[in-house]
C-alpha positions as CSV (number, residue, x, y, z in Angstrom):
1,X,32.9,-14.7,-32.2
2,X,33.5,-14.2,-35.7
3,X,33.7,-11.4,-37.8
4,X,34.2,-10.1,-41.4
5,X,35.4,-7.1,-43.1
6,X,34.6,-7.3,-47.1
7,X,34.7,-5.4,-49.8
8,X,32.7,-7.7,-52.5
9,X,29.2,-7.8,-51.2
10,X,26.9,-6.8,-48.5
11,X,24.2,-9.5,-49.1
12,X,24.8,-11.9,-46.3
13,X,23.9,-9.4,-43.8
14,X,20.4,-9.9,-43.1
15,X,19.0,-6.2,-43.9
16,X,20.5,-6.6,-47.3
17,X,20.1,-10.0,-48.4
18,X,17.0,-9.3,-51.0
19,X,19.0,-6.9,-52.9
20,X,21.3,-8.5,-56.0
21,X,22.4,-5.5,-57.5
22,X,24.1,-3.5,-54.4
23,X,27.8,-2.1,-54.7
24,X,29.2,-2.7,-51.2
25,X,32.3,-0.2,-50.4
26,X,32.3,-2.1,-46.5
27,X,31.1,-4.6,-44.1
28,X,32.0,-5.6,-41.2
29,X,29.9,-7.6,-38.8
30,X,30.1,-10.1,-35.5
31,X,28.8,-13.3,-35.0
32,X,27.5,-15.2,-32.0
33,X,26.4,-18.9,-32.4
34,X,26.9,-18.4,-35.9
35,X,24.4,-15.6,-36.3
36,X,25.2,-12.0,-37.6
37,X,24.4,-9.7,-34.9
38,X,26.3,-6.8,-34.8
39,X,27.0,-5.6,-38.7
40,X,28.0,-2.1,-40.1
41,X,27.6,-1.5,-43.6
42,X,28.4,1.3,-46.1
43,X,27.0,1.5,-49.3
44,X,25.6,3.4,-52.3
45,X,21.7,3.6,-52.6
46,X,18.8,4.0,-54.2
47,X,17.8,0.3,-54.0
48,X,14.6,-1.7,-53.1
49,X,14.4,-4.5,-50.9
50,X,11.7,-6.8,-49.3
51,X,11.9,-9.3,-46.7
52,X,10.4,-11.8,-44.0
53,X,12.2,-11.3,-40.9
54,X,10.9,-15.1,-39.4
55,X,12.2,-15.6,-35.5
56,X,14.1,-12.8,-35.7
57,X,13.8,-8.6,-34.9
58,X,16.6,-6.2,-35.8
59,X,17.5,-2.4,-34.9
60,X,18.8,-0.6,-37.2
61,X,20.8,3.2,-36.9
62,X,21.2,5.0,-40.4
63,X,24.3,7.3,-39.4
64,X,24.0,8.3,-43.0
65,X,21.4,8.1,-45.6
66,X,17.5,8.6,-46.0
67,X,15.4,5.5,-45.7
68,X,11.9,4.9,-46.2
69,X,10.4,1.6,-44.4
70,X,7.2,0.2,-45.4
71,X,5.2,-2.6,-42.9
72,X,1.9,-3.6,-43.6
73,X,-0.3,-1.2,-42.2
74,X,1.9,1.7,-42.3
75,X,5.0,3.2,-43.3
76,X,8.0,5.3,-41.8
77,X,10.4,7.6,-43.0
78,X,13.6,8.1,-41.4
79,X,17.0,10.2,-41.7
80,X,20.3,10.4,-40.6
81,X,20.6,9.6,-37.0
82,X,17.6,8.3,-36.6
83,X,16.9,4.3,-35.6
84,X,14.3,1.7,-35.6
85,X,13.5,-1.7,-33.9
86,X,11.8,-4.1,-36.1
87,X,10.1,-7.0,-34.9
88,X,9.5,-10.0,-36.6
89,X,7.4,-9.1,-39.6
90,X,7.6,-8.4,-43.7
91,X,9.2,-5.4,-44.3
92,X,9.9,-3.6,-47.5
93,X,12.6,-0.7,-47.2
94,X,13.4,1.8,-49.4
95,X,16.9,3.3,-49.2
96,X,16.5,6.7,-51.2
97,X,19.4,8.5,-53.5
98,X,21.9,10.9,-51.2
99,X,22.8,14.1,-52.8
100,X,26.1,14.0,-55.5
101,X,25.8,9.6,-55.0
102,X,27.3,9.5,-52.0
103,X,27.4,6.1,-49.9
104,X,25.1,5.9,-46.8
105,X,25.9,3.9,-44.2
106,X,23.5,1.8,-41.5
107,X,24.4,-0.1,-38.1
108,X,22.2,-3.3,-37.9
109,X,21.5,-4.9,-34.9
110,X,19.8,-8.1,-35.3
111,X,17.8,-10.3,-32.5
112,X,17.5,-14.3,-32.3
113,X,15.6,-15.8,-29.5
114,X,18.6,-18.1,-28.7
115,X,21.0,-15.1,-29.4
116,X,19.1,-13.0,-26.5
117,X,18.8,-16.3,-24.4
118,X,22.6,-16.4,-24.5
119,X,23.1,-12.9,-23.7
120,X,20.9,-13.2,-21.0
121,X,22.2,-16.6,-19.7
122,X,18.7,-18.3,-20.1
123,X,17.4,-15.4,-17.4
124,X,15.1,-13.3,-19.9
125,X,14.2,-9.7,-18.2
126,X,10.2,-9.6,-17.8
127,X,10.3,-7.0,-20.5
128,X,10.2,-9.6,-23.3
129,X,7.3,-10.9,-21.6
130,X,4.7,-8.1,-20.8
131,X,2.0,-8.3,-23.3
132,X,1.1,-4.6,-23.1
133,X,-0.2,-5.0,-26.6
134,X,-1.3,-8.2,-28.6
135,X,-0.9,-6.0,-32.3
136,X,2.0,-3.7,-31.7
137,X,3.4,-1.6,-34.1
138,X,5.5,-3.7,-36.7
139,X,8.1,-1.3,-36.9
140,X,9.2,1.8,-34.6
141,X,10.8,4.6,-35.3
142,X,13.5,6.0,-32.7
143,X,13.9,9.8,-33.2
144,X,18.2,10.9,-32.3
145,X,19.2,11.0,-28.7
146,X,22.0,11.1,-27.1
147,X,22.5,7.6,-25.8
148,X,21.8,6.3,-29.1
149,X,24.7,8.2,-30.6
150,X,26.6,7.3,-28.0
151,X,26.3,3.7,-28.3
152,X,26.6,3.9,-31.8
153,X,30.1,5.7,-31.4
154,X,30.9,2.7,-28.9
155,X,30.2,-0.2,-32.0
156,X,32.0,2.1,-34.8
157,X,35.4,1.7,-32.4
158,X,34.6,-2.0,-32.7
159,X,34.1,-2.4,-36.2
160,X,37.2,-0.3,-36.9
161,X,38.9,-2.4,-34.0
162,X,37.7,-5.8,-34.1
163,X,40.4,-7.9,-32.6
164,X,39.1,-6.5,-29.3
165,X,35.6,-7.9,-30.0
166,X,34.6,-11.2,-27.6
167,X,31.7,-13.0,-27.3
168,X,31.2,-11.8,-23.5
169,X,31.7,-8.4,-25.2
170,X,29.0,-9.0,-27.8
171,X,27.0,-10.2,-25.1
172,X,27.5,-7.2,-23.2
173,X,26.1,-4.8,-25.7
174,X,23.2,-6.7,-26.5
175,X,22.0,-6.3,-23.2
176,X,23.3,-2.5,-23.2
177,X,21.1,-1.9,-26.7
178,X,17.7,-3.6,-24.7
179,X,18.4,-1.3,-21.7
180,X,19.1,1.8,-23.5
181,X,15.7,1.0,-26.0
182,X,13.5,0.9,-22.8
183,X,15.0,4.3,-21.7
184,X,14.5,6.0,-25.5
185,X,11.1,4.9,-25.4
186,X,8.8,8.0,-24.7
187,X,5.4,6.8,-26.0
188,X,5.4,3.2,-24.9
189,X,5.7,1.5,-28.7
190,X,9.4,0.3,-28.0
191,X,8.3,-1.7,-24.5
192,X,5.0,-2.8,-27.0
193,X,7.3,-4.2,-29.8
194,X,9.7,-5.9,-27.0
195,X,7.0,-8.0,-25.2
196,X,5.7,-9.5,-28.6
197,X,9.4,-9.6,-30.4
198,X,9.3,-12.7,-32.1
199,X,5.4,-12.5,-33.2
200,X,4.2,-11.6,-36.5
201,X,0.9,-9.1,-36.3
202,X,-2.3,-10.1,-37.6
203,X,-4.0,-7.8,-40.3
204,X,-6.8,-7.7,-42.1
205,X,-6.5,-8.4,-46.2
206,X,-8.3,-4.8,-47.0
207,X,-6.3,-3.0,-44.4
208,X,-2.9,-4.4,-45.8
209,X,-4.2,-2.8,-49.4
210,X,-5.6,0.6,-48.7
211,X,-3.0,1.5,-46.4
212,X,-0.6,1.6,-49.8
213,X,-2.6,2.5,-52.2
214,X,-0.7,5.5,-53.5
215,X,3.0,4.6,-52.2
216,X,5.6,2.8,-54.8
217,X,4.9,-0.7,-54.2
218,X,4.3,-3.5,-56.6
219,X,1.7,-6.3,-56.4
220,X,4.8,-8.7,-55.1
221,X,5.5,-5.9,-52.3
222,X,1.5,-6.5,-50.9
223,X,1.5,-10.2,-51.8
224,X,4.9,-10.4,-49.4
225,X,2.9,-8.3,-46.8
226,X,0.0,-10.5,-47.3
227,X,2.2,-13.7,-46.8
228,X,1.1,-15.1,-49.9
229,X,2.4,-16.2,-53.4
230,X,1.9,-13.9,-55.7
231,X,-0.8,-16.2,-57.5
232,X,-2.6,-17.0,-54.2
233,X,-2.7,-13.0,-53.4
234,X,-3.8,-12.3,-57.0
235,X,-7.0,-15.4,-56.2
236,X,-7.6,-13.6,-53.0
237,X,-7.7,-10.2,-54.5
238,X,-10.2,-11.2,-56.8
239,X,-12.4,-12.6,-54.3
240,X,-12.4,-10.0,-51.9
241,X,-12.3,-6.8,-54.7
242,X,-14.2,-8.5,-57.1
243,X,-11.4,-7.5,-59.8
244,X,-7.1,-7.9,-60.2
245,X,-5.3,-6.2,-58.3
246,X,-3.4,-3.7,-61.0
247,X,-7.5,-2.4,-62.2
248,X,-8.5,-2.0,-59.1
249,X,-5.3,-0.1,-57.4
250,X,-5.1,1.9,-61.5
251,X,-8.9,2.9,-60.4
252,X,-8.1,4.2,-57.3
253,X,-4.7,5.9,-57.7
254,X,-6.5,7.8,-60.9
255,X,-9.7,8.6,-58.8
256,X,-7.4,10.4,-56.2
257,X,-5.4,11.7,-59.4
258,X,-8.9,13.5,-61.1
259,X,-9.5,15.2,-57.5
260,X,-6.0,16.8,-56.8
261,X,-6.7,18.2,-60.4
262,X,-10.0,19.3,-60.0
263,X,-9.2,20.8,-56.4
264,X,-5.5,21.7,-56.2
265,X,-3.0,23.9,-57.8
266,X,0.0,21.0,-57.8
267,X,2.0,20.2,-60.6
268,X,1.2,17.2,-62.6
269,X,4.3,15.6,-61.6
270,X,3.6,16.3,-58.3
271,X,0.1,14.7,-58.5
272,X,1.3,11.8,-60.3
273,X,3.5,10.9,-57.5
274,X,1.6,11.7,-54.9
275,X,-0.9,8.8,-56.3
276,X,2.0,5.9,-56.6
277,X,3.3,6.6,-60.2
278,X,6.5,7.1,-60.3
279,X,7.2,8.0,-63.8
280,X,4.8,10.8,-64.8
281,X,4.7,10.0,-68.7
282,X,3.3,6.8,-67.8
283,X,0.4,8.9,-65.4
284,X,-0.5,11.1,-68.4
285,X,-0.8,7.6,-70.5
286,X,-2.9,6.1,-68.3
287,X,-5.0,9.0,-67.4
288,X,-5.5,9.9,-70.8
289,X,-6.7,6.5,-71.5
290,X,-9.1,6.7,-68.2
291,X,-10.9,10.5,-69.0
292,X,-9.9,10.8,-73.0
293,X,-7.6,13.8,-72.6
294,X,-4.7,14.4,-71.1
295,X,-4.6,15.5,-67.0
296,X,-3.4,19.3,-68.0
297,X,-6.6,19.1,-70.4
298,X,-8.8,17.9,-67.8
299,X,-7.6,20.8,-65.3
300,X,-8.3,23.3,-68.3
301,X,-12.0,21.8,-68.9
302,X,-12.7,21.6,-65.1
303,X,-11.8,25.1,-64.7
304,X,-13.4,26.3,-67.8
């Protein structure tokens, strides 16, 4: 067992590692065969990062901070208190701005075939086994319960306490956090994600795209959900839309843009970011380019 406690950077903890410009106020994390498994981390967001999780899952509990996870097909939006298990996939998380910059802070539990082989001294419960579904949600979110707090509470005593940290210890709550996943699950996603840990999903190219067509990603955020280059995904694109990526997700994001105009009473700041642009003086620049006149002017003429 080894463990760290660092003020300098939070990158070598897996759920952080795609990040380069993160100020880390704490880390602390545990080891086994030389793994991270057991890390707590306290830091000031907003910040972007994407990542492959390959042979590997994770679990992570945000006890403070608001975090918004996109997968593939889907995306999930969680809070203080609340948790997610993450099976091996491409992620892409978004850990939003906390009210007067203060830090967040997330416990990250992180799964390795040979870790949980370890744990379980080469005895694997059936659970990792039963294929209950072959395409499982990527990604599941956990809503607060009481055995999750109290767990967490258990690990915060450890990371302020280390020097009572073993590796029989370590293995000990690995086995407590599979147990007290099966009890927490109440729709039958967590036993889903379990039995197909260490498998990446298949998806379809045109699924991967219209499920994000209007959320804050960049063409590198679908190419890394894609598992392609960028170039390759840009090729494929072309062949399957018939046009680049950046025309044809502009086109869409505008389409949706000229209906919320002609047929709802939001602001324009709220439509432009409710159709993926983030900065709105960029949406009237592009829309007025698109319809010759600004999207105020185009609610006035529709209206007239």
């Amino acid at each position: 067992m080894i463990w760290s406690n660092r003020n300098d950077s939070i990158l070598s903890f897996p759920i952080f590692r795609s990040s380069k410009s993160i100020l880390s106020f704490e880390r602390v994390q545990f080891e086994l065969l030389g793994k991270a498994v057991f890390g707590r981390a306290t830091f000031i967001p907003p910040f972007k990062a994407g990542e492959s999780l390959l042979d590997e899952a994770r679990f992570v509990s945000i006890i403070r901070g608001n975090s918004k996870l996109f997968v593939p097909n889907n995306q999930l939006e969680l809070s203080s208190s609340d948790s997610m298990l993450m099976k091996c996939e491409n992620f892409v998380n978004h850990w939003l701005p906390n009210e007067g910059d203060s830090t967040s802070q997330a416990i990250i539990v992180q799964f390795y075939p040979e870790v949980l082989a370890f744990a379980y001294d080469n005895k694997l419960p059936e659970i990792f086994n039963e294929k209950r579904n072959l395409n499982p949600d990527p990604a599941a979110k956990i809503k607060t319960n009481q055995i999750i707090e109290h767990f967490n509470k258990s690990l915060q005593f450890y990371f302020d306490n280390p020097s009572y940290v073993t590796d029989e210890l370590l293995k000990i709550k690995i086995k407590e956090l599979i147990e007290l996943l099966i009890i927490s699950d109440t729709n039958g996603k967590i036993k889903a994600i379990l039995g197909t840990l260490f498998q990446t999903n298949e998806y379809e190219f045109k699924e991967i795209i219209h499920s994000h067509l209007y959320e804050d990603l960049s063409i590198q955020d679908l190419a890394l959900f894609a598992g392609l280059s960028l170039s390759s995904f840009k090729r494929k694109f072309n062949t399957v839309f018939g046009t680049s990526p950046n025309r044809y997700i502009k086109g869409k994001r505008l389409e949706k843009a000229q209906s919320l105009l002609q047929t709802s009473n939001l602001r324009i700041s709220e439509i432009a970011y409710d159709c993926g642009f983030n900065d709105v003086a960029y949406f009237s620049k592009t829309f007025q380019t698109a319809y010759n006149c600004s999207p105020s002017e185009y609610r006035k003429k529709f209206v007239s």
